[in-house]
C-alpha positions in Angstrom: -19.9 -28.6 -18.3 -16.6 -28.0 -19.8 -13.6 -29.3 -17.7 -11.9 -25.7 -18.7 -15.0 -23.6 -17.3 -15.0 -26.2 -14.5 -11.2 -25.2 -13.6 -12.0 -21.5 -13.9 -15.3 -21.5 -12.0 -13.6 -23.7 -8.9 -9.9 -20.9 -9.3 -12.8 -18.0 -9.0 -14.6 -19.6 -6.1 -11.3 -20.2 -4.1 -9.9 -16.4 -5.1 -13.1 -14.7 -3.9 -13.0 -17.1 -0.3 -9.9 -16.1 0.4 -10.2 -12.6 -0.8 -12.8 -11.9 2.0 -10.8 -13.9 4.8 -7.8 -12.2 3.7 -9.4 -8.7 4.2 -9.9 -9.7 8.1 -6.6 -11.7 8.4 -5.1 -8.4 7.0 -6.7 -5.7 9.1 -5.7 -7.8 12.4 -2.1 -7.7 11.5 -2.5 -11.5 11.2 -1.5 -11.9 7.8 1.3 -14.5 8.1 -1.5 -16.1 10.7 -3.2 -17.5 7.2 0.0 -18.5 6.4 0.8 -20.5 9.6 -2.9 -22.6 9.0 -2.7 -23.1 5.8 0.7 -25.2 6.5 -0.3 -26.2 10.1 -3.9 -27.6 8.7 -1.5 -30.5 7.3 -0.9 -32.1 10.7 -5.0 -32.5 11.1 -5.5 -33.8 8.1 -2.6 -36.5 8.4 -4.3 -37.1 11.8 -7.6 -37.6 10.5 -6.5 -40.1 7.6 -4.7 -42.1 10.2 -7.8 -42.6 12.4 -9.8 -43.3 9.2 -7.8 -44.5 6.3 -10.2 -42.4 3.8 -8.9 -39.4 2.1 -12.7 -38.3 1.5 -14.0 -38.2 4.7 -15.1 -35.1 7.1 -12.9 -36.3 10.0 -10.5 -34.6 7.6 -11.5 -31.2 7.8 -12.3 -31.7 10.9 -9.0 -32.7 12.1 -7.3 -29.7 10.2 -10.2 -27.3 11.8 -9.0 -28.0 15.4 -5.3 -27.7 14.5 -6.0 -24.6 12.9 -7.7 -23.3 16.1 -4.6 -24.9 18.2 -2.2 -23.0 16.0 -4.1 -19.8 17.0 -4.7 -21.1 20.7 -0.7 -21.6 20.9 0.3 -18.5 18.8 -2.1 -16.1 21.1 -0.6 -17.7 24.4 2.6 -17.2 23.7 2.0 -13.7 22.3 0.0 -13.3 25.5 2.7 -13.6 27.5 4.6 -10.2 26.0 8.1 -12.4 26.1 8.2 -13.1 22.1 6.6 -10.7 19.3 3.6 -12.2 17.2 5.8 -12.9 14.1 8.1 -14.7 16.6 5.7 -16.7 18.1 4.2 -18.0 14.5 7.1 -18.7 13.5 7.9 -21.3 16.0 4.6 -22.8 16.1 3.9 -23.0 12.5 6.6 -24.7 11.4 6.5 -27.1 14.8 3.1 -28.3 13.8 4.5 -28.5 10.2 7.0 -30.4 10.4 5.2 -33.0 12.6 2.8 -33.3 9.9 6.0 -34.0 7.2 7.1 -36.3 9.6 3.2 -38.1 9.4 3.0 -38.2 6.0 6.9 -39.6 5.5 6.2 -42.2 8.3 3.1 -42.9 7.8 1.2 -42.3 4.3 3.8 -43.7 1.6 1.2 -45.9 0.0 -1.6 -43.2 -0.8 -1.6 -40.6 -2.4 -1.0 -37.6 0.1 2.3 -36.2 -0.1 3.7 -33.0 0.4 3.5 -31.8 -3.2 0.1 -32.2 -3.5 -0.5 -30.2 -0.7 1.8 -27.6 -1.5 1.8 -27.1 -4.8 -1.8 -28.2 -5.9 -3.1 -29.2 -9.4 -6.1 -27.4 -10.7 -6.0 -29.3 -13.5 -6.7 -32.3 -11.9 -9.3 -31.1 -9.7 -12.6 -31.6 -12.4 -11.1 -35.7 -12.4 -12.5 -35.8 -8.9 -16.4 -36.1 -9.9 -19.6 -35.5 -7.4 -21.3 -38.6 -7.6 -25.1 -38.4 -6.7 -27.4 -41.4 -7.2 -25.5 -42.3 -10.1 -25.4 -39.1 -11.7 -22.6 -37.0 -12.3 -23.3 -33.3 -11.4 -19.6 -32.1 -11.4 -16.2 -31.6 -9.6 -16.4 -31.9 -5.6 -14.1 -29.2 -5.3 -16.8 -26.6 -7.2 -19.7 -27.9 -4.8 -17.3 -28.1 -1.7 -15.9 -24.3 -2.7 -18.9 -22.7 -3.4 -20.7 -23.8 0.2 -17.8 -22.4 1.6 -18.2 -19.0 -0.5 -21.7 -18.9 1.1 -20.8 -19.6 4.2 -18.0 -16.6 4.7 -20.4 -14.5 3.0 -23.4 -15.7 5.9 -20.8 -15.3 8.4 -19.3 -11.6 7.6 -23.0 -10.5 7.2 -24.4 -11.8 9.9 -21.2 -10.5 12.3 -20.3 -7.9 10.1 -20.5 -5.0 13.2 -18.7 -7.9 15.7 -15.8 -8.4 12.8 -15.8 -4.6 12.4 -15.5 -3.8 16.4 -13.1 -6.9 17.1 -10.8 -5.8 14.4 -10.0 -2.4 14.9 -10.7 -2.5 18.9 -10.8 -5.9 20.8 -11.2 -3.9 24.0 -13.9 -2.0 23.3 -15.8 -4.8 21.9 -15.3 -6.2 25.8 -16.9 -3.2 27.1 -19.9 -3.5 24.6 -20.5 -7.2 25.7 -19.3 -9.0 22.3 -17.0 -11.7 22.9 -14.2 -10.9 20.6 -12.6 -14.6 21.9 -15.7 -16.1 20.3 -15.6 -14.0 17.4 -12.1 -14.4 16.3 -12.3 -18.6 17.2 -15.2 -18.7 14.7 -13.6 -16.7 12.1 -10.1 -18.8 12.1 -12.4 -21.6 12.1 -13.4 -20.4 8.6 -10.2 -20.4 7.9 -9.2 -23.3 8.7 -12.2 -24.8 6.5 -11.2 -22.9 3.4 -7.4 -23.3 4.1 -7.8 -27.5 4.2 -10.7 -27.3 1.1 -8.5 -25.5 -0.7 -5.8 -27.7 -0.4 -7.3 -30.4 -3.0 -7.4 -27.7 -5.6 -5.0 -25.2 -5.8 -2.5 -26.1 -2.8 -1.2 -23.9 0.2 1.3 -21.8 -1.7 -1.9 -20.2 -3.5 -4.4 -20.2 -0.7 -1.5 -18.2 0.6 -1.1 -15.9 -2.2 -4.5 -15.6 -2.8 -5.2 -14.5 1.4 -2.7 -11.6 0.9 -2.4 -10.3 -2.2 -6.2 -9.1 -3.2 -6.8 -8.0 0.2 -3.6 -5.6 0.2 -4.2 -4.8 -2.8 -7.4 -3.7 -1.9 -6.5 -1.8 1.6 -4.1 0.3 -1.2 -7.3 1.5 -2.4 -9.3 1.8 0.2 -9.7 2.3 4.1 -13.4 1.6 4.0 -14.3 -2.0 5.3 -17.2 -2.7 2.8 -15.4 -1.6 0.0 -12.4 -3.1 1.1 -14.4 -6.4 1.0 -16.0 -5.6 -2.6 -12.3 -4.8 -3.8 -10.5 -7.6 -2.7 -13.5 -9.7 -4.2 -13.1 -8.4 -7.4 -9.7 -8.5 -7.8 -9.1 -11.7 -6.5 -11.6 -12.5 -9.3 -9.6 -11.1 -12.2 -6.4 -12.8 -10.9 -8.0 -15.8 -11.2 -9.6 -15.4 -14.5 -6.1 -13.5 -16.0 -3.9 -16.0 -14.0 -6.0 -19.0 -15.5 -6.4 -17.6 -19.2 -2.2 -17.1 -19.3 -1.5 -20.6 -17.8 -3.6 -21.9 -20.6 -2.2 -20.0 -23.5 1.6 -20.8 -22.2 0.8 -24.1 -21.1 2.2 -23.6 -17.4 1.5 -23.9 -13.5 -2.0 -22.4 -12.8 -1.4 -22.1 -8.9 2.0 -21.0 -10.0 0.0 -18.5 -12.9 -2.4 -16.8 -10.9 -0.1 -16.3 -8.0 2.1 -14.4 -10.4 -0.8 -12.7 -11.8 -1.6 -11.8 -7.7 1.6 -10.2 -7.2 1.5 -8.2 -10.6 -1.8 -6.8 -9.7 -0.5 -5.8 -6.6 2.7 -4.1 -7.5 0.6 -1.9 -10.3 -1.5 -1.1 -7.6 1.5 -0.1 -5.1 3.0 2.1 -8.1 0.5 3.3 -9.9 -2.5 4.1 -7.5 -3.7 7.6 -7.6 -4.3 7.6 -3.6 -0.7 6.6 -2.3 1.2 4.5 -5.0 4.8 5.1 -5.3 4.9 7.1 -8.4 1.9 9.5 -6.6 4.2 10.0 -3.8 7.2 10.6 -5.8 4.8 13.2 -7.2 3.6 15.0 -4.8 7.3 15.4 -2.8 8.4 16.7 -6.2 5.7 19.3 -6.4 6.5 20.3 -2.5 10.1 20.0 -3.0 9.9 22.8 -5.6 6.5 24.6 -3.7 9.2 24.5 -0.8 12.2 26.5 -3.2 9.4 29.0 -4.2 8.5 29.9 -0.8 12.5 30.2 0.0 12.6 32.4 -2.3 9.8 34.5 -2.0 10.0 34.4 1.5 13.6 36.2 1.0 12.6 38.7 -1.0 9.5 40.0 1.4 11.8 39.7 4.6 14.1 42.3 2.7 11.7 44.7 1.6 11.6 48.1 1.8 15.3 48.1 3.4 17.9 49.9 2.4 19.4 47.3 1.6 16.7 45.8 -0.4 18.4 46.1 -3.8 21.8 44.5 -2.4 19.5 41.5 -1.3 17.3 40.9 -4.1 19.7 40.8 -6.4 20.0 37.3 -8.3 23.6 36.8 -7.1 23.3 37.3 -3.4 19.7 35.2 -3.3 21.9 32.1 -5.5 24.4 33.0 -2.6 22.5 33.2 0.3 19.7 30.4 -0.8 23.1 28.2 -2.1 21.6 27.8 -5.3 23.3 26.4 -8.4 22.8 28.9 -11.4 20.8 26.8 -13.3 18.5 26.4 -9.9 18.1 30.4 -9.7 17.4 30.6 -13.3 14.4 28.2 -13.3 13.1 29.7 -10.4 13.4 33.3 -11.7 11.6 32.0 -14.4 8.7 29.7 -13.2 8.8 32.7 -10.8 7.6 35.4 -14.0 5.5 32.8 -15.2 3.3 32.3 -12.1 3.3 36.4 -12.1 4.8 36.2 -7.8 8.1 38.3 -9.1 9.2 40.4 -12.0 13.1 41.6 -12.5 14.4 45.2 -12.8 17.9 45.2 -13.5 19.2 42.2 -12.4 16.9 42.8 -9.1 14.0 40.7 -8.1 10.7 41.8 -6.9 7.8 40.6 -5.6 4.6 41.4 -7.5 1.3 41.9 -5.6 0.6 38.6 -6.2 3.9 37.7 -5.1 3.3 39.2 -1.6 -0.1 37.7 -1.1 1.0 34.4 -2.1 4.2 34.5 0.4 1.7 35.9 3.1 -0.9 32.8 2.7 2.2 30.4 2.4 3.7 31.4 5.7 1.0 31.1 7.5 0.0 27.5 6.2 3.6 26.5 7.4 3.2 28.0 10.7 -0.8 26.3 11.6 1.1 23.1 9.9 3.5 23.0 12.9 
């Protein structure tokens, strides 16, 4: 296979893991969570090369597995407590359990190859070098194989538990009352986590496992409030950020973690502008349309409060509504004349009047804006 197709297939596999956890670590409010493993995971796998002296073995991931459950054991105590705020509490475990693993590495591990740029930053370039050897046959990068077990296994997982993830997200005390054990629920999921977080590591580094847990899934939630699309969302676009984020690096010759993290955010910020459900530019939108529905019904609202009084002509005249509203001229005059257009007024004089139209229109808006309140 082609080392380049190699790199893409492995970027893919890790975007679309991630992706799905992300969607979970996201709807908890736990987002920083997959933050605080994917740094914490360090210490167990520091641990786990001490005890063996073999970068390749399982006690690895093992090691990083159960200090990825301690992080969330230590986090959910101290939140537990309702002394210090969740962000609070990650961020004095994660970096505690960090910085013991720096202190490993630096102590510890200077004559092999584990250091903390390689954790951090990852080389995905490097990562078809590292061949799966079976009976003398080479079938391809470990990180391809290792990734893509761990792709079927979230996928097993979320449809196997998919109604315990669901209930446990949204409502951990009603998935008490219903018998599910949300403890067991969410051990086994960060568990996941922890796997992917420490697999990923080899690859692509933390600062992309990172990027890649947040950024599709929030993309996605953007989008979406439905779980299973959610899920088929963040898939997808975790996907194209790794296929766009790869092609670029390759064409400019830079960072692919660094490329595809960039492309991650990108995605996300086109998405947070430019979404026809809530973006920024919809919003900004929709408060200009109200802001001038809003000057209409000021206006027209005026006008039938003051009809058919004698003094009617003295208050639909276009200098005492500029006065009375405190409109500018130029205001008044676009009214006026979005006003004709809309056929709600017509002018007589230098008077304004409400059409039939007009009336009916003021009528049905006032009552909206009272059943609104």
């Amino acid at each position: 296979m082609n080392p380049n197709l190699e790199v893409q297939i492995i970027a893919i596999l890790v975007a679309i893991s991630c992706s799905l956890l992300g969607v979970f670590l996201i709807l908890k409010k736990q987002a920083m969570m997959g933050d605080a493993i994917s740094h914490t995971v360090l210490l167990g796998i520091v641990i786990g090369f001490l005890i063996v002296k073999d970068l390749n073995s399982i006690i690895l991931i093992i090691g990083a597995v159960i200090i990825g459950l301690l992080t969330v054991f230590f986090t959910e105590t101290i939140i537990k407590t309702k002394i210090v705020a969740a962000d609070a509490a990650i961020g004095l475990i994660a970096p505690f359990l960090f910085s013991i693993g720096i202190v490993l590495i630096t102590g510890f591990t200077g004559s092999v190859h584990l250091d903390l740029d390689s954790v951090l930053l990852g080389e995905l370039a490097l990562a078809p070098f590292d061949r799966f050897i079976v009976a003398g046959i080479n079938i391809g990068p470990k990180s391809l194989y290792i990734m893509g077990l761990i792709l079927i296994a979230i996928i097993i997982f979320i449809t196997l538990f998919f109604k315990e993830l669901k209930i446990t997200t949204f409502d951990p005390t009603l998935a008490l009352i219903l018998g599910f054990n949300p403890l067991l629920i969410n051990y086994l999921f960060m568990s996941l986590v922890s796997v992917t977080a420490v697999s990923a590591f080899n690859a692509v580094g933390t600062i992309l496992v990172i990027a890649l847990m947040a950024g599709p899934p929030i993309t996605a939630y953007l989008l979406t409030e439905n779980l299973k699309k959610m899920l088929i969302i963040a898939s997808a676009i975790g996907l194209i950020n790794a296929i766009v984020g790869y092609q670029v690096s390759v064409i400019y010759d830079i960072s692919i973690a660094g490329s595809i993290a960039t492309v991650t955010f990108i995605s996300f910020a086109i998405t947070l502008f430019f979404n026809f459900k809530q973006g920024i530019i919809t919003v900004l939108i929709k408060r200009a349309r109200q802001k001038r529905s809003y000057i209409m019904y000021a206006m027209l609202f005026h006008l039938y409060n003051h009809e058919n009084t004698i003094i009617e002509q003295r208050e639909a005249s276009i200098e005492t509504i500029s006065e009375h509203l405190n409109w500018n001229q130029k205001l008044i005059n676009k009214m006026i004349s979005r006003g004709i257009k809309q056929r709600y007024i017509q002018t007589q004089q230098n008077i304004i009047k409400l059409t039939d139209c007009g009336r009916k229109y003021a009528l049905k808006a006032y009552k909206e804006l009272i059943d609104s309140i």
